[in-house]
Each structure stands twice: as C-alpha cells, then as structure tokens.
N, C-alpha and C positions, 0 to 999 in steps of 0.2 A: 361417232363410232358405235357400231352395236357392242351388244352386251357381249356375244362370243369373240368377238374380235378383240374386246377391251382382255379377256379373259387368255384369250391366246398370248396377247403383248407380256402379258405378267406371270404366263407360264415359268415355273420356277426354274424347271430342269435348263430351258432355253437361258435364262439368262444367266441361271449356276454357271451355263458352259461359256455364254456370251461376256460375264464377268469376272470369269476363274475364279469358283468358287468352290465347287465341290465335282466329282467325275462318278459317275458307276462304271467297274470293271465286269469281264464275264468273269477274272479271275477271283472274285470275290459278289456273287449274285445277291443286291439288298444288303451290302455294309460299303457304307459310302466310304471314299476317299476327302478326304479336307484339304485344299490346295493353300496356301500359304494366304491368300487376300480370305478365303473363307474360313480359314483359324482366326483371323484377326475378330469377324463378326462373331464368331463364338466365344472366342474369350471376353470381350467384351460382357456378353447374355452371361458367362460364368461370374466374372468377376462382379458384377452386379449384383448378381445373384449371393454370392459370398458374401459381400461387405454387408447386404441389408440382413442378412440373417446370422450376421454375427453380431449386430447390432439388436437385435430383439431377440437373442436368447437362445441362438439353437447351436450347437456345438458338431463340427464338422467329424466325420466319420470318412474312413475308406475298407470297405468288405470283400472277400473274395470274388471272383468272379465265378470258380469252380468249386464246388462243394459236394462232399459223400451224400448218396443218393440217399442214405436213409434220411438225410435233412429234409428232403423235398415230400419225401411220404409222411414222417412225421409232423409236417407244416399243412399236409393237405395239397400241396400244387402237384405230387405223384398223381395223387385219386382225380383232381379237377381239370388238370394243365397239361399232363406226361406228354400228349401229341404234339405239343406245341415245342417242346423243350429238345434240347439237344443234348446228346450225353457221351461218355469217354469213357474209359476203362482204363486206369493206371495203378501199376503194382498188387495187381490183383482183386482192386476196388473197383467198384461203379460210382462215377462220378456223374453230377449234370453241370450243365453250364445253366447260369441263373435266370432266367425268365422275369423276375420283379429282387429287389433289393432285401424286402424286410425280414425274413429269417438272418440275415447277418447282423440285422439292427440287435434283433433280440438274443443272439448269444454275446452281443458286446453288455445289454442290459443284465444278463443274467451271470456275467464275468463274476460278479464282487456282489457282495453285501448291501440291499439299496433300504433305505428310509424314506418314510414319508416326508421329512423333512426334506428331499430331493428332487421332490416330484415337482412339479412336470419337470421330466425329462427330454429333450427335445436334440436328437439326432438327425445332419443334415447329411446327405449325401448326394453327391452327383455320380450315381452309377451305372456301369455298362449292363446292360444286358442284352440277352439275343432270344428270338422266337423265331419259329420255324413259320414261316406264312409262305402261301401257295406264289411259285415265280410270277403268277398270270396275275396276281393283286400287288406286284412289287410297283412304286412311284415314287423317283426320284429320292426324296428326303420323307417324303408324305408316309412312305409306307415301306417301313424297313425291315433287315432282321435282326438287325445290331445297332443298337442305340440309347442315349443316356439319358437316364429318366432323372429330372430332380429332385430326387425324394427328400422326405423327412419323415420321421417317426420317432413319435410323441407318446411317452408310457405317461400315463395318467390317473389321478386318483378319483372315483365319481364324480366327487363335487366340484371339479376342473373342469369336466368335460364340455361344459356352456362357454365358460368364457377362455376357455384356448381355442374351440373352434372360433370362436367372435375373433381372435385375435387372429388365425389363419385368416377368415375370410376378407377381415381388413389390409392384412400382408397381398394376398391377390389381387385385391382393388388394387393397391397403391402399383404393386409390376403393371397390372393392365394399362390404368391410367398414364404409367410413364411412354405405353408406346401408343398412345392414340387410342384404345379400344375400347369401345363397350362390350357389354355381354350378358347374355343371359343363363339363367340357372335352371339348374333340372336334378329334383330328388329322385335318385331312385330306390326301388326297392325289394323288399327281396325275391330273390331269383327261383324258381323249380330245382335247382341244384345247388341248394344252399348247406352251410355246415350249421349245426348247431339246435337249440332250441326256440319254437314261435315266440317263445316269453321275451328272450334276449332279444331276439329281432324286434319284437314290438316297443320296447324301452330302447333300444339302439334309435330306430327310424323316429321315435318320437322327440329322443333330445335334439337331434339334426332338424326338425322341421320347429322347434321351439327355436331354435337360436335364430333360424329365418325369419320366422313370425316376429321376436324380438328388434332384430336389426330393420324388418320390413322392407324385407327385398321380395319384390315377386319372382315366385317360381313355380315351373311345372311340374307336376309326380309322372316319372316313368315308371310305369311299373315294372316289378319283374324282372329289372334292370342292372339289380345292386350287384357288385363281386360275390361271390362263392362265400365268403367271411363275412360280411358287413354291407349294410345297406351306404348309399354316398351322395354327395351333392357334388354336379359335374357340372363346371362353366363354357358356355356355348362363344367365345369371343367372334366379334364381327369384323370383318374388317374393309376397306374401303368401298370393296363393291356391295357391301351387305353380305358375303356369303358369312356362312357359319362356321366355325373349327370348333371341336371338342378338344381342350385343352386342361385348363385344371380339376385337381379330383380333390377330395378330403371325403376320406371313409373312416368309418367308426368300427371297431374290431374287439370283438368281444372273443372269440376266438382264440388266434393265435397265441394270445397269455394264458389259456388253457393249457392248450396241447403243448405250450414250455416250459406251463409249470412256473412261469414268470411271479415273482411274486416281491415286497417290498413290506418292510416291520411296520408297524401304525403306530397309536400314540401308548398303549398298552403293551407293545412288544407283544402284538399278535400279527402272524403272517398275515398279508392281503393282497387277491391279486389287483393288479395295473390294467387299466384299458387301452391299448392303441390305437391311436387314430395316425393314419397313415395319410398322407398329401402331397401332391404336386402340382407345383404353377404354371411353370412351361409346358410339362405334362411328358416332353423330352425335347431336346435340346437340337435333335434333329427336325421334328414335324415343326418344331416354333420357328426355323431359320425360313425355312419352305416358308411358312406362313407369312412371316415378314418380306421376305424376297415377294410375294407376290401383291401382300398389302402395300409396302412401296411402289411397286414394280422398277425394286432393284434402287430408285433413286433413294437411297437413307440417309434418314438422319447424318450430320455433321459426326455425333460423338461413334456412331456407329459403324462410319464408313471405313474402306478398309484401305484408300488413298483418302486423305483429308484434304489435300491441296495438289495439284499439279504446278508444277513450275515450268514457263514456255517462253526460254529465252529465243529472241530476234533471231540472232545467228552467231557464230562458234567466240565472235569478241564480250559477247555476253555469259559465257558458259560459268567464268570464276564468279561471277557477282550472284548468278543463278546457285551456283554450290554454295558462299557464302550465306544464302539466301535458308537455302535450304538446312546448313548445320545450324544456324539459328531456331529458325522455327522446333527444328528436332530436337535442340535441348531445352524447349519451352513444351515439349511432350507432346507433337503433334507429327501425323505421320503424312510423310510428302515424297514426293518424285520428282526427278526431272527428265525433260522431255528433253536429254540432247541429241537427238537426230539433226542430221542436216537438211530440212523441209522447211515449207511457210508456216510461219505460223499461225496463217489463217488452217493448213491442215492440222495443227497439232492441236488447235481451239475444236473443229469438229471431235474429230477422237476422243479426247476429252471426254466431250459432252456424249458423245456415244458408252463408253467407262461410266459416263455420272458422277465425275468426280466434281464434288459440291462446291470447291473453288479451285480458282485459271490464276498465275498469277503472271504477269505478263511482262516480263524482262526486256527493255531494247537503252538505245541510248540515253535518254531523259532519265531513266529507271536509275541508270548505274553513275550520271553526274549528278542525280541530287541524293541518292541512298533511300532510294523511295522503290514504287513497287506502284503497278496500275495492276487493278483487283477485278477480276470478272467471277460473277454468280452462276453455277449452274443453271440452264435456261432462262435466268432473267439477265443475264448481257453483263458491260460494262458496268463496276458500280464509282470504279474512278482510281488516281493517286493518292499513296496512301503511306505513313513511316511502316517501319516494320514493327514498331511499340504498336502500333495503332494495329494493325494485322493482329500481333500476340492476343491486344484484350479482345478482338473481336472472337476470336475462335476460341479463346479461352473462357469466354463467355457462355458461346454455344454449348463447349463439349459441359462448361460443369452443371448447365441448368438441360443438358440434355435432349438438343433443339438440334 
C-alpha cells in the first residue's frame, strides 16, 4: 500500500465518524462534539493523566474559563493574542474567553500567603480554552477552536528550576513511552515579539538547554520560536508512519510573576519572586486523540478501546448466557456489548472486525453446556475455549499493564 493511501486509511476524521467518536457541526464551526464511544477514549487519556500526576506531586486545579479583560492586558495576551481571543461583554464589563490557562494559575498562587518552604508548587489543570483560527485551517480534532490543553504550572524557586524541569521531562517520557512513541526535541528561542529583558531571556534559555545537556537528549534550537514570555522545549512525537506531531511544551516564565507581582517569603522573611515554568504533555486532549486515532488507525490498545469485547451469540437460545456473560465481565470492569441481532454470525464477526473491537466472544451451544466461551482476536482469528476466570485475567491483564 503506498504511503497516501496508508495515510488516507488512518485519516482521523473518517474513522472518528466510521467509529462514533467525535462529529463536527456547522452549528458549532471547530468545537468538536464527543459521542459516547469517544468520551470513553478521553476519559481514559484524562484519568491517566490525573492519577500519574497526582502521584508525583502536582495538585489538581479548576479556573474560569471567562475572565475581566483587564486580566488578559495585564498578563500580556491583550498586547500579544487579542486577535486570536474571543470576548463578551456582561453587566457592563468586558470579559474574554481564555485562550491558555495560566493567569488563573497565578491568582489561585497569589490567593494566600506562600513560603519558601512551599515551593515548588505545582498546579495541574485540564482546561478549556478557545482561539479564534481561520474556518479554512479548521481539521477534524487536529485543528480546533475549543479545546483542552493539559496544563500545569509550576511556581518555583531558582534553584528548583534544573531539576523540576528534569522531573517534567522524565513525566513526558514515561506518557510517551506508555503509547508506543518516540520523539524528538526542539529548543526554542526567543521570538522578535517578546516580553521582557535580553538578560532574563539569556539565563531563561540557558537553564533549559543545561538540563538537556545534562539528561543528554539530543536536540534542535528553533530559533525565534519561543512564546511571547519564555523561551520552551517542544517534543516532536512520531508515530507509526513516522510523521511528526508537535505535542508537549515546557516553558520557562520569567515574566508573568512580574506583571502579578507574584511573590513568596524566603529564609529571612524577605519577599522573593517565583518563576513559572508552565507545561503540557498531551499538548490538548483533542489533537492527541486525532493523533492516536491515526497512529493506531483506530485499532487500540485493549485498555483504551471504547468496546473492549463484543459478545456474538449463535442465535436468540443463546441470548441469556450472552447477558450473563456480559454482567460478568462488567462487574470485573471491563466494557462489552452484545450483538443480539437476529444474523450469522459469521456477519456479526465481520462488523466487529470492521468497529475493531479487540475481542469476539462467540456464544453457541458448546459455549452455554460447558460455561465456557470460544475467544476470537481482533484480526488474528480464533484463539480457542476458554472459562470466564480465564477471559477476566486475560483482559485484566492487558487493561493494567496497558497493552
């Protein structure tokens, strides 16, 4: 199969619709709709996402999505972003709708009292935003207006700032690594429309490309490249066919703890400001399903899939052993369907396979006088009889090492 053809089959949007996963409306131009099988693949990416980073340290956050516009001027995204952004007008204010998350990070930081003895502080968020991009660049999930970026934002004290980034960019390895990818890295650096002073940019970009030299990951410098705030290190993930996606970022922000006035007591009970380093793994939770849906091409992972098993009883004397079947498996936490149409079940095996659903489990007589169950593999066929214990650990296996 050529390359465009291979590239057509794994087109995201085809098999979003071919899989019931996600819809674009005209009534809503670039903010996807999530159909019920493609909540399931999202929740999954979220709740992963939650458990490991509540596991190394970063403490969950939720911030408005609409905010008074002197926030956005005051933050700098007025002067750098305004065209991009979208805005309201309520009870006599000008409001925006948020374009990136981190001003809300930092007035939850600036709520209270903070100490050194605090720091690093490390706020996770999964938040919506929306940007205004031209209808003629809108794609599928790839290229939205509305979409949830995974952020985190990290106030920090100088002498943090090596090894919390070491600690992100080890957090990203490990997400990459769980879904197959590699990837490459690119420093970039500061932009013609940048905030602040050469001085801080030059000690910004240097502690970023010291922790790479350190860890000895090769990378490339973009130049020119960096956000408006802070120069960044941006991971290129590959994925089956080799193309490239621009997905995680970690930026270094010298900045925005300026213009907030952000600041936290030291060991002497003298103020001092916080640095930010702001990141995301996914990069958003929309372009990484795109991406997935096209690096599988749709056939996923067992833990990921949004039917884990199909059940295809013989015919209608098989139906109660098929349901039995099936409430089983459900209270062992696994999600399944049954296929009771009245068809062969030689059609109900295609279809299936056409869905991608990762296992067929194939109910007839034999099935229901021993209490057993014949197992078929997504594209690799028949893999035989089998108890239903035996089925549990097998899929219980898969979903917890994530295969």
């Amino acid at each position: 199969m050529s390359m465009e053809m291979e590239v057509e089959k794994r087109n995201h949007r085809k098999l979003g619709q071919q899989l019931e996963l996600f819809m674009s409306m005209e009534e809503a131009p670039g903010m996807p709709f999530f159909l019920p099988k493609g909540m399931v693949i999202r929740n999954e990416l979220e709740h992963l996402w939650k458990q490991r980073h509540q596991q190394v340290g970063y403490q969950e956050i939720k911030t408005p999505i609409m905010m008074k516009q002197e926030l956005w001027e005051q933050s700098g995204h007025w002067e750098h972003y305004h065209e991009n952004m979208y805005f309201s007008h309520v009870d006599e204010q000008n409001y925006a709708i948020r374009p990136m998350n981190c001003p809300g990070s930092v007035l939850i930081f600036n709520s209270k009292r903070r100490s050194y003895r605090e720091l690093p502080i490390r706020f996770a968020e999964l938040g919506l935003v929306h940007r205004h991009e031209l209808s003629g660049s809108l794609n599928g999930l790839l290229r939205v207006r509305s979409f949830t970026q995974d952020d985190a934002h990290l106030f920090v004290r100088e002498d943090q700032i090596e090894s919390e980034i070491e600690k992100v960019l080890d957090l990203i390895d490990e997400f990459y690594s769980t879904f197959g990818f590699s990837y490459k890295i690119e420093l970039s650096t500061r932009p013609e429309d940048f905030m602040g002073s050469v001085e801080i940019w030059d000690r910004a970009e240097s502690a970023l490309e010291k922790v790479l030299k350190k860890k000895e990951l090769p990378y490339q410098i973009n130049h020119g490249d960096g956000a408006f705030y802070g120069p960044k290190i941006d991971f290129h993930i590959l994925d089956s066919l080799g193309r490239s996606w621009q997905c995680g970022t970690v930026q270094l922000d010298f900045q925005m703890p300026e213009k907030f006035h952000c600041q936290y007591i030291g060991e002497v009970n003298k103020p001092h400001r916080p640095i930010m380093i702001h990141r995301a793994i996914y990069g958003s939770i929309e372009r990484f399903m795109a991406i997935l849906i096209e690096h599988f091409a749709g056939d996923f992972p067992f833990w990921l899939s949004p039917v884990q098993a199909k059940i295809l009883p013989i015919s209608d004397a098989h139906l109660s052993y098929a349901y039995q079947i099936k409430q089983d498996l459900e209270l062992a936490g696994f999600r399944i369907e049954v296929d009771d149409r009245v068809e062969k079940v030689g059609l109900k095996i295609r279809e299936a396979e056409k869905q991608k659903v990762p296992y067929m489990i194939i109910i007839g007589d034999q099935e229901v006088e021993n209490e057993s169950i014949a197992l078929r593999k997504h594209k690799d066929g028949n893999i035989g009889q089998m108890s239903i214990q035996d089925i549990i650990a097998r899929f219980s296996e898969e979903k917890v090492n994530r295969q």
